[in-house]
C-alpha positions as CSV (number, residue, x, y, z in Angstrom):
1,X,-13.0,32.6,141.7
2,X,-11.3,28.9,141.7
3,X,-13.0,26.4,139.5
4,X,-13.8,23.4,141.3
5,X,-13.6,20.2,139.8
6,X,-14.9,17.0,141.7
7,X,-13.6,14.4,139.8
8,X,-16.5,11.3,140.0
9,X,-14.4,9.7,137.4
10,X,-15.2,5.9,137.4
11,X,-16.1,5.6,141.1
12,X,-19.3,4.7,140.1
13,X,-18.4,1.4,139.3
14,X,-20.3,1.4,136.4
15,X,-23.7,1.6,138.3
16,X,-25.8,4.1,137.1
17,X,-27.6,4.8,140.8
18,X,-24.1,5.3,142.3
19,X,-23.3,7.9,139.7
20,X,-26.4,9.8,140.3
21,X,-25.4,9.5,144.0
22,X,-22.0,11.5,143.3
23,X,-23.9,13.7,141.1
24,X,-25.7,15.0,144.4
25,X,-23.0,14.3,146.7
26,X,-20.5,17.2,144.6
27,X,-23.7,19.8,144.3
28,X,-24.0,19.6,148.1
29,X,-20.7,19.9,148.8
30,X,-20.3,23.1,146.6
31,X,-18.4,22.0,143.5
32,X,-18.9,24.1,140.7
33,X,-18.2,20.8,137.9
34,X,-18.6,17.3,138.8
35,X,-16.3,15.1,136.3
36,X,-17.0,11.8,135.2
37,X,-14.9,9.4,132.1
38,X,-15.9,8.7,129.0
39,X,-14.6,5.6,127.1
40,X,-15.1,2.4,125.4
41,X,-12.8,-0.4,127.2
42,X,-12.0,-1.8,123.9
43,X,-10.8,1.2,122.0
44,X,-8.8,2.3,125.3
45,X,-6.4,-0.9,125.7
46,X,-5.2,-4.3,124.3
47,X,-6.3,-7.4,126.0
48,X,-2.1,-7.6,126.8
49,X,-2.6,-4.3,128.8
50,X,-2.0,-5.0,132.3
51,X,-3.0,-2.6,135.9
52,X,-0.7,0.2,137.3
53,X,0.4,-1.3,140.6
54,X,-2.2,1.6,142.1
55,X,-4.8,-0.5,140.5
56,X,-3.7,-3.9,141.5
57,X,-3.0,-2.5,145.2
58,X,-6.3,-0.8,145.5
59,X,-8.9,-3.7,143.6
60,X,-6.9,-6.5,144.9
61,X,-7.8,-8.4,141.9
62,X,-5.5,-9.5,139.6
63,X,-6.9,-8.7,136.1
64,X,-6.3,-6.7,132.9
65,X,-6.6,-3.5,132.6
66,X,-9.5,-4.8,129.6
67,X,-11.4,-6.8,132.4
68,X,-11.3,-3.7,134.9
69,X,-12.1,-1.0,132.5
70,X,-15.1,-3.2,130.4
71,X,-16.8,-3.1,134.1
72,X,-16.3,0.6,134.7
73,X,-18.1,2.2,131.9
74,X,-21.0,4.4,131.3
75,X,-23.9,3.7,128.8
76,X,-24.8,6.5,126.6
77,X,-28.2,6.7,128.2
78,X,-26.8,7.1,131.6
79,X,-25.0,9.8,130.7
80,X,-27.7,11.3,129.2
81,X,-29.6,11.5,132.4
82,X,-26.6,12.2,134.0
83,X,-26.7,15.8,132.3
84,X,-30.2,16.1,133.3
85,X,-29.6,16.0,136.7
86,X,-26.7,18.2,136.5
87,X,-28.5,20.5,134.7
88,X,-31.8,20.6,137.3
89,X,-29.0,20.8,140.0
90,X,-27.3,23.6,138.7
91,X,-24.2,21.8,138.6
92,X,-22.1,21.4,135.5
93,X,-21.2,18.2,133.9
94,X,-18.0,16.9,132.9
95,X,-16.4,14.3,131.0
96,X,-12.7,13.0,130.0
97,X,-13.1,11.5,126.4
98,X,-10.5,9.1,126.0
99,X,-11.2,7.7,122.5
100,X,-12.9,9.3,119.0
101,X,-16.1,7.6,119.9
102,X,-16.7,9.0,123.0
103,X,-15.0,12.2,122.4
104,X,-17.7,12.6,119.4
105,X,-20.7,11.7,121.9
106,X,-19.6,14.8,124.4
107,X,-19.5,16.9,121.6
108,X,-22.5,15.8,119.3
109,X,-25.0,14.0,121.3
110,X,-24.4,15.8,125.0
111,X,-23.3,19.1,123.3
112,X,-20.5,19.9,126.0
113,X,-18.6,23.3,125.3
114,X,-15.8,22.1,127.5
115,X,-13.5,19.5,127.7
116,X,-10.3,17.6,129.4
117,X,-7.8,16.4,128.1
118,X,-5.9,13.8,130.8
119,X,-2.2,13.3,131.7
120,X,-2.6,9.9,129.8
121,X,-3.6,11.2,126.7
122,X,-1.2,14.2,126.4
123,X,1.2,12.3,123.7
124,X,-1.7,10.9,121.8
125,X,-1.5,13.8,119.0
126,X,-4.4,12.4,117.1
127,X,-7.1,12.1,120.1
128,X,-5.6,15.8,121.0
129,X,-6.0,17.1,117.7
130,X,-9.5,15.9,117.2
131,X,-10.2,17.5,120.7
132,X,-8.9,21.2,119.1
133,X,-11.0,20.6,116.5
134,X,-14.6,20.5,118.1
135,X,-13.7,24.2,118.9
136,X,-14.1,23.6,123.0
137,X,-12.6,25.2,125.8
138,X,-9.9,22.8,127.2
139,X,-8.5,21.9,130.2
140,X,-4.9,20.2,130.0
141,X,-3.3,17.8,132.7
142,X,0.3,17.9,132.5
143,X,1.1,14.5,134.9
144,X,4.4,12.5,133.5
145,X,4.9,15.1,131.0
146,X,8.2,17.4,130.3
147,X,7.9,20.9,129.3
148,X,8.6,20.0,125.8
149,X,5.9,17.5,125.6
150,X,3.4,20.3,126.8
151,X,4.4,22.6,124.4
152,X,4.0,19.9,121.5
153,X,0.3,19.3,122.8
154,X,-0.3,23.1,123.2
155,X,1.0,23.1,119.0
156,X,-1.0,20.7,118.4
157,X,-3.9,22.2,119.9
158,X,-3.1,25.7,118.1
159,X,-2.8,24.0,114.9
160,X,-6.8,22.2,115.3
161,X,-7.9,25.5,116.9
162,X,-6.5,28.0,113.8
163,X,-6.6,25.6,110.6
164,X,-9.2,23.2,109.1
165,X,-9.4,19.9,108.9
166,X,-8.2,19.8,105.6
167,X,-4.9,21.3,106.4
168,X,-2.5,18.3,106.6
169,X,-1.5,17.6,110.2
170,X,2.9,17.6,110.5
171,X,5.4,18.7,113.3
172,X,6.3,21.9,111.5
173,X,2.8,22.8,110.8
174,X,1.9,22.5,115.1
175,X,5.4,24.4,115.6
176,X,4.5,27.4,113.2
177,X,0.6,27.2,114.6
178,X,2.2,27.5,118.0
179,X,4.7,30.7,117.5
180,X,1.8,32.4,115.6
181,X,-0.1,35.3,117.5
182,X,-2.9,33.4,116.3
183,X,-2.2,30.5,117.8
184,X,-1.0,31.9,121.0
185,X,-4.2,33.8,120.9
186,X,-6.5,30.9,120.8
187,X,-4.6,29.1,123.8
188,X,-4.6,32.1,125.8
189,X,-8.7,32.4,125.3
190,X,-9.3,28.4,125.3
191,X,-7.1,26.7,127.4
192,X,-6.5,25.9,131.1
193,X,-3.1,23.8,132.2
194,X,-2.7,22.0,135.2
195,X,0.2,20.8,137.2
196,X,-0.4,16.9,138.2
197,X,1.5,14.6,139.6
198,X,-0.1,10.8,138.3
199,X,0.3,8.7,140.7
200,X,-2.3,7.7,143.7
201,X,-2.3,8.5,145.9
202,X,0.8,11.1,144.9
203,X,4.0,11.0,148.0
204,X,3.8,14.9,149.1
205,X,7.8,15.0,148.5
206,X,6.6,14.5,144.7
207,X,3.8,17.1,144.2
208,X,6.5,20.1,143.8
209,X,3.7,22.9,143.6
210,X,6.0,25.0,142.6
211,X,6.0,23.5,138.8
212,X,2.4,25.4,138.6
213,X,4.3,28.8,138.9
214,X,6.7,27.4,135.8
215,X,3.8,26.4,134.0
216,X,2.6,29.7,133.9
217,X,5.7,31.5,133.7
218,X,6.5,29.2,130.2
219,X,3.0,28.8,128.6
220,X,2.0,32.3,129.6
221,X,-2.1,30.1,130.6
222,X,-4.2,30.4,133.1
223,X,-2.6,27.3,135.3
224,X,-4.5,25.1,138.1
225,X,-3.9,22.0,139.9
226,X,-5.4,18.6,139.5
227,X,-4.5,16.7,143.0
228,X,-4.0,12.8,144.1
229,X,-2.8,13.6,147.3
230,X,-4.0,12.3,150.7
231,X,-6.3,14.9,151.9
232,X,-7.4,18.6,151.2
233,X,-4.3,20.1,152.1
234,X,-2.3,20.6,148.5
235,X,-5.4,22.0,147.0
236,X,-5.9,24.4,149.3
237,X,-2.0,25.3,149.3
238,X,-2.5,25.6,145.8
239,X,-5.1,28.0,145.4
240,X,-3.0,30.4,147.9
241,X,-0.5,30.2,144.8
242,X,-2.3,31.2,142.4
243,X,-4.8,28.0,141.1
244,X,-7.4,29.0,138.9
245,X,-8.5,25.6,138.7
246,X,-8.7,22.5,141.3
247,X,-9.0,18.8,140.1
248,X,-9.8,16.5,142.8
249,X,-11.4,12.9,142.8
250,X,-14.0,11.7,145.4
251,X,-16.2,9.1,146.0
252,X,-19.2,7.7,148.2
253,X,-16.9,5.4,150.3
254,X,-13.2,4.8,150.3
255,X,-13.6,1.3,151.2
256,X,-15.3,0.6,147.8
257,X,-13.9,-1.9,145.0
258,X,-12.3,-0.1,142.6
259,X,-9.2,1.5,141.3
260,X,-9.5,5.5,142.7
261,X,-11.3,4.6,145.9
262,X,-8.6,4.6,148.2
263,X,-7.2,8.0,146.9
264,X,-10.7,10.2,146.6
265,X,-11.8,12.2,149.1
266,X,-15.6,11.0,150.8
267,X,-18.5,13.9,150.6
268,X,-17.9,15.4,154.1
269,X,-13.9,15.8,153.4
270,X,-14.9,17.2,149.5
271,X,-17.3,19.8,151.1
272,X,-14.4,20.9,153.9
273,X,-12.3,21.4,150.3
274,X,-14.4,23.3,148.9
275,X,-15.2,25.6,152.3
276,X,-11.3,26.0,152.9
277,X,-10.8,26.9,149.0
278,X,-13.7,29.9,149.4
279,X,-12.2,30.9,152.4
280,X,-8.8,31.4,151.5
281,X,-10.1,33.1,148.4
282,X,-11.8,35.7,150.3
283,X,-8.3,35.8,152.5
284,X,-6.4,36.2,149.6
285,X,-7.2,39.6,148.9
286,X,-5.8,42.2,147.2
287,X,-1.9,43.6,146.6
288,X,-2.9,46.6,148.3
289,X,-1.1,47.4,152.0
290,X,-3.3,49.2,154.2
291,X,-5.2,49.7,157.3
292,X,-8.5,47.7,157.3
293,X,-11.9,48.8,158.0
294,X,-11.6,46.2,161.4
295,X,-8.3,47.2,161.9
296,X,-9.2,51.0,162.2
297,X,-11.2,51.0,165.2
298,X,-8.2,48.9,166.7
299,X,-5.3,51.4,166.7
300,X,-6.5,53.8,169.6
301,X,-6.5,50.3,171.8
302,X,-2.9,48.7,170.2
303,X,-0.7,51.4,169.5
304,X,0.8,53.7,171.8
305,X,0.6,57.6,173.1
306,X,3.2,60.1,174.8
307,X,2.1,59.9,178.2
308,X,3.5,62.0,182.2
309,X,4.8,59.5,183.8
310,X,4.9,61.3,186.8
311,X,3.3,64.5,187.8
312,X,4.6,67.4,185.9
313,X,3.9,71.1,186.4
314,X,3.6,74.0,184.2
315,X,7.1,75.0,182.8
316,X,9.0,72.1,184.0
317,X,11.1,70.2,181.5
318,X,9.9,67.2,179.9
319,X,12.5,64.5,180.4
320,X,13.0,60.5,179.6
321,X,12.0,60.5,183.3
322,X,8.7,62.0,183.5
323,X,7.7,61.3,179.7
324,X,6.7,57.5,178.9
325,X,5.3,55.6,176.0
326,X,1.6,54.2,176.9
327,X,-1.8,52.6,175.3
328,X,-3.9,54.1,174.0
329,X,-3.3,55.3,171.0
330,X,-5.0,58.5,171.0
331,X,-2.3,61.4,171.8
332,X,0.9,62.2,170.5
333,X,3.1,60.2,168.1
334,X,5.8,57.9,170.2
335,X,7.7,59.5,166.8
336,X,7.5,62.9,168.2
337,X,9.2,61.9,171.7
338,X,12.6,62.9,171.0
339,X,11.2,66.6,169.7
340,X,9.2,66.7,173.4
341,X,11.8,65.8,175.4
342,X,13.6,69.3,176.2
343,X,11.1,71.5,175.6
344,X,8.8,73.0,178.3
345,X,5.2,71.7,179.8
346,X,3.0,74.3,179.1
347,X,0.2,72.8,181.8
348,X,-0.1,70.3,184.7
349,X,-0.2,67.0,183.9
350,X,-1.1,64.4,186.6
351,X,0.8,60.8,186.1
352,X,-0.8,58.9,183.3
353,X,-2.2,61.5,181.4
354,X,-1.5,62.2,177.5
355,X,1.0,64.8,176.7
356,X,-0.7,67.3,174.6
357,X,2.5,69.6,173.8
C-alpha cells in the first residue's frame, strides 16, 4: 500500500491554530503522515541569503530568506501538541529536521522513529550523518542531485547506520560502508528514496518519472515520488509505476502569504489524491493473466458460437453457407469451424440454432 505523505511543511505560517487546522485537514482527507519542518531560521541561513525566485514570485515581498524563514517557524511546544493530535487522530506525524538542534528535538524530545532527509540537505554530509546515527528509518529526496551525489549520501548513511560515533567520519570510510553487505543491508531495511524535481511548482516536461525506475534499478531501494507539480496527476502516474511512497504539499488556501501556497494542493484536491492513489492501487493488481470472476459470467454474452445459418437437415453437408459465427457464447468453438465444415449434420437444425456436431 502507497505511503501517503501530505506535506504541511511551513504553510502554517507559523500560526499554531493553522497547523492544527492541516493536521485535520490531511486525516480527513486520508493521508497516512502529515509532514511539517523543523528548523531554527538562524542556524538554516546567513542574513546574505537571499529567496529562490519561487519565493519572491509567490510572497511578493522582497526580503531575505532570514526574514521569511524567522516568521515561519514552529515553537517546541506547538509541536508538542502537534503530536498529540496526530496521535488522538490516528495520523502520523512528520518532520524535516534541517539543523542539529532540531534534528535532536525529533529524536529526543518527540521521540520520532522516522525521518526525512530533503533535496536541500542531501550534500550536507554532517546533518546526514547525524541523521544515520539516531538509528531511524529514512526517507531520502533526491531533487538537484546526480546519481553520484545519491550514492555519496546513501555511504554516508551506511557508514552512521553500521559504525559508532567514534569511528572517524572520511570518504573512504562512507565508500567501504557502502559496498559492505552490511551496509547495503541497513539501506535496504531503513531507507526509502524519492525522485523530486525542486522546483515549484515543477514544468511537467521536467518531472521525467521515469528517473524513479533508475533509482531503483541503481540503489536496488524501495523508491517513491515526492511531487511539486500542478495538480494530482503525476502522483497518481506515479504510483501506476511503481511508487511506494508519495510526497505532496497542501495547504488551507492557495491564496495565502507564503512561499508553498501557490504550489499545494487545497483539502478537497488532497482528498481526490489520496481517493485516485487507492483506487489505482486496487486496479493495479496482480502479474497474473486470466479470466476474472466479473468477467466469467460475461463470455456466454461476448464471445461467439457455431451457429445454422439457414435450415439444415439431417445428413446434409455443413458448408461456409449454412454454418455462421453468432453470440452467444455457449456452443461450439468458432476454432472448431474449419473441422465442421465438410462433415455431415447428424439432426435438423432450424436457422439460428447452435451447431451441436
Amino acid at each position: 500500500m502507497t505511503l501517503i505523505i501530505a506535506e504541511a511543511g511551513v504553510n502554517h505560517n507559523g500560526q499554531e491554530a493553522l497547523a492544527f487546522e492541516l493536521v485535520e485537514a490531511a486525516h480527513e482527507a486520508g493521508a497516512d503522515i502529515v509532514k511539517f519542518q523543523t528548523f531554527k531560521a538562524k542556524n538554516l541561513v546567513t542574513e546574505q541569503a537571499q529567496q529562490a525566485e519561487y519565493q519572491v514570485a509567490n510572497t511578493q515581498k522582497q526580503e531575505s530568506q532570514l526574514a521569511m524563514l524567522s516568521r515561519l517557524e514552529l515553537s517546541y511546544e506547538a509541536h508538542h501538541k502537534l503530536v498529540a493530535q496526530c496521535n488522538e487522530l490516528g495520523i502520523e506525524f512528520l518532520s524535516t529536521a534541517f539543523d542539529s538542534e532540531s534534528l535532536a528535538f525529533l529524536v529526543n524530545d518527540l521521540g520520532l522513529t522516522r525521518l526525512k532527509i530533503p533535496s536541500g540537505e542531501l550534500t550536507n554530509a554532517p546533518l546526514i550523518l547525524e541523521h544515520a546515527f539516531t538509528g531511524c528509518d529514512l526517507i531520502i529526496s533526491t531533487g538537484m542531485a546526480t546519481l553520484a551525489e545519491i550514492e555519496m549520501a546513501l555511504g554516508v548513511i551506511a557508514f552512521g547506520y553500521i559504525t559508532d560515533k567514534d569511528q572517524v567520519p572520511s570518504l573512504d570510510a562512507f565508500q567501504q560502508a557502502y559496498a559492505s553487505e552490511l551496509g547495503q543491508q541497513a539501506l535496504k531495511e531503513k531507507v526509502t528514496i524519492l525522485h523530486c524535481t525542486t522546483e515549484y511548482p515543477a514544468p511537467m516536461a521536467e518531472i521525467n518519472l521515469k528517473a524513479m525506475d533508475t533509482l531503483c534499478l541503481a540503489f536496488e531501494l524501495p523508491a517513491g515520488y515526492s511531487d511539486h507539480s500542478e495538480g494530482i496527476t503525476i502522483p497518481i502516474a506515479a504510483v501506476a509505476r511503481g511508487a511506494i511512497l508519495i510526497e505532496k504539499h497542501f495547504t488551507l488556501d492557495k491564496t495565502m502569504e507564503g512561499p508553498d501556497h501557490k504550489a499545494s494542493l487545497e483539502p478537497n484536491e488532497l482528498a481526490a489524491m489520496v481517493t485516485a492513489i487507492r483506487d489505482v492501487e486496487v486496479a493495479l493488481g496482480s502479474r497474473v493473466k486470466t479470466p476474472t470472476v466479473s468477467e466469467t459470467q460475461n463470455k456466454a454474452v461476448a464471445r461467439k458460437s457455431l451457429v445454422a445459418a439457414t435450415a439444415i437437415k439431417t445428413g446434409e453437408a455443413l458448408t461456409v453457407e449454412n454454418i455462421a459465427i453468432k453470440r452467444p457464447g455457449t456452443g461450439l468453438s468458432p476454432y472448431l469451424y474449419w473441422e465442421t465444415i465438410g462433415t455431415s449434420s447428424s439432426q435438423d437444425y432450424q436457422a439460428g440454432e447452435l451447431i451441436l456436431e
